[in-house]
N, C-alpha and C positions, 0 to 999 in steps of 0.2 A: 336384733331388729329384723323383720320379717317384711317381706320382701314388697310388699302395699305400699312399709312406710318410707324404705328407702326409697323407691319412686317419687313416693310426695317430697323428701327431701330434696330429689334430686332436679325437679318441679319445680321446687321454690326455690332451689339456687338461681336455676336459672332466668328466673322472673325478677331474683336480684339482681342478677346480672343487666337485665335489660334496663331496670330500675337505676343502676351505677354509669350506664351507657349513656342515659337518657339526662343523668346530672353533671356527664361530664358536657355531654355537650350544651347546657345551660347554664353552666361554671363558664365555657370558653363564649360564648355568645356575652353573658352578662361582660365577662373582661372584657370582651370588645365594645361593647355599649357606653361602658365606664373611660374608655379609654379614646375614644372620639370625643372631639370636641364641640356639642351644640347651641345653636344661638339661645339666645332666655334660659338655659335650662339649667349648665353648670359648664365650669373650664375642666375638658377632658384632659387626661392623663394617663402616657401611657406605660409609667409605671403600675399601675393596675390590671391593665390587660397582663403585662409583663409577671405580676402577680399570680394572676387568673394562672396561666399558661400549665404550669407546675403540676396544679389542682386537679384541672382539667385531665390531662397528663396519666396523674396517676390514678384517676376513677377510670378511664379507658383500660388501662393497664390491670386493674385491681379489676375491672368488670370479663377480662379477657382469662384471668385466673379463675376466676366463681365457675363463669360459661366451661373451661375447659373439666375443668373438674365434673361438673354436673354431669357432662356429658359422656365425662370418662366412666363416671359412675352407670350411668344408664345402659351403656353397651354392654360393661361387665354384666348386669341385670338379667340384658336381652341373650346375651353369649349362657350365662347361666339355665334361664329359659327354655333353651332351642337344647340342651340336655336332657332334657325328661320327657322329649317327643311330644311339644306343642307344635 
């Protein structure tokens, strides 16, 4: 792999990443939506939020692993880089 592509990989992790950030927190918002209770609309429930919680949980967590890797990557990159007298 040459050295373009692992940048682009390391690029799109991290866009994963934000993309995993970005679900957890619309996993834990939706639980909470679900789990209030509103007039006309439906009888909330907060075993659902309670649900939610987990999910949410572990896309933060799972988004904090992508990020750190990507990032670990990109430095090694730039460390490699700054060798060859850029």
């Amino acid at each position: 792999m040459n050295r373009s592509t692992a940048i682009a990989w390391s690029v799109a992790g991290l866009a994963g990443s934000l993309l995993l950030l970005l679900s957890a927190g619309a996993t834990a918002l939706v639980g909470l939506v679900f789990s209030v209770d509103l007039p006309h609309a439906w009888k909330g429930d907060p075993r659902v939020g309670l649900a939610a919680a987990p999910v949410a949980i572990g896309f933060g967590v799972l988004a904090a692993l992508v990020a750190r890797r990507s990032l670990g990557q990109l430095r090694a990159l730039r460390r490699e880089g700054q060798g060859r007298g850029r």
